[in-house]
C-alpha positions as CSV (number, residue, x, y, z in Angstrom):
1,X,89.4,113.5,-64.3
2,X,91.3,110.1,-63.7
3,X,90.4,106.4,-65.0
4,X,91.3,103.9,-62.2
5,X,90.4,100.2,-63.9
6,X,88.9,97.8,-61.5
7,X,88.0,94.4,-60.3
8,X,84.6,93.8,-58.5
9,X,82.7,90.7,-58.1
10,X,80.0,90.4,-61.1
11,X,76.7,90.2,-58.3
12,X,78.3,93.5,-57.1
13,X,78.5,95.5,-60.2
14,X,75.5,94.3,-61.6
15,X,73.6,95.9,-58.3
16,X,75.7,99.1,-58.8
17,X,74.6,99.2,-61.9
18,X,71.1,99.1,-61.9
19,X,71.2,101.6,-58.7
20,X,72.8,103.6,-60.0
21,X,70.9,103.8,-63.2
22,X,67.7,104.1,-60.9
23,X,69.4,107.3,-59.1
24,X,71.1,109.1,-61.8
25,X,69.0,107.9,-64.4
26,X,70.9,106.0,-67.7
27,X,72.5,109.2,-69.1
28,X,76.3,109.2,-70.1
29,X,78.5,109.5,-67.1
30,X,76.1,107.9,-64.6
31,X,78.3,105.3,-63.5
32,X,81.1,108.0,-63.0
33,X,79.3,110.2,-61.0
34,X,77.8,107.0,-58.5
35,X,81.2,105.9,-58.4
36,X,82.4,109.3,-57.6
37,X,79.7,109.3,-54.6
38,X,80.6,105.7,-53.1
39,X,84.6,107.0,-53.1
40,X,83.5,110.0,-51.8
41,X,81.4,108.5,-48.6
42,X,84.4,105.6,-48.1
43,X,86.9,108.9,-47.6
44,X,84.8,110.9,-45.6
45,X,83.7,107.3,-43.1
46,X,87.2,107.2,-42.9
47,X,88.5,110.6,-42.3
48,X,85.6,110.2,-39.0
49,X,86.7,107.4,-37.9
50,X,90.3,109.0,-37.6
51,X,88.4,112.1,-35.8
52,X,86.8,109.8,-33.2
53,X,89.4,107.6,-32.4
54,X,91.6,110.7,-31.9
55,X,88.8,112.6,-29.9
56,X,89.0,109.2,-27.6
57,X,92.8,109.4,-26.9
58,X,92.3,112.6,-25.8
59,X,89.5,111.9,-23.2
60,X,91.3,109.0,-22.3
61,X,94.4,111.6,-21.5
62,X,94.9,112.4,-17.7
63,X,93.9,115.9,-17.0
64,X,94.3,117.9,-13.9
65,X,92.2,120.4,-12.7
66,X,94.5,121.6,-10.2
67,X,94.3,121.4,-6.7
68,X,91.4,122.4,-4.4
69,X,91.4,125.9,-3.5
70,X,89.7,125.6,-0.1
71,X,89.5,123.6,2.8
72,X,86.0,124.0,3.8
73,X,82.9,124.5,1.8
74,X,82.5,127.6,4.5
75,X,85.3,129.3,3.0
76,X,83.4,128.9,-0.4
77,X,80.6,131.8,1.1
78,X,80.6,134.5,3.0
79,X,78.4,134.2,6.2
């Protein structure tokens, strides 16, 4: 476990707060364990983002297929 100290504006952490006591309920730790979960979703957002903008370079990418094997869709079928 790490402590990371903070500064958020007061409107902010005072909605936090009471969702966070809503969701986990006012036990010890419940502020942790919300914060935890917001960190948590921020990474993973990110880490997608990263996925999807990479996914579009690729698509973006020239790709060959290679030259046409025929000449004539006849050639395709036997007849």
């Amino acid at each position: 476990m790490s402590t990371i100290t903070i500064n958020i504006k007061d409107d902010v952490e005072q909605e936090f707060r009471l969702l966070a006591g809503i969701v986990y309920g006012k036990k010890k730790g419940h502020l942790g364990k919300a914060f935890t979960e917001a960190i948590q979703n921020w990474i993973d957002e990110r880490k997608q983002e990263k996925i999807a903008r990479e996914a579009l370079e690729i698509m973006n990418q020239d790709f060959s297929f290679g030259g046409r094997l025929y000449q004539h869709r006849s050639e395709l079928h036997e007849r």
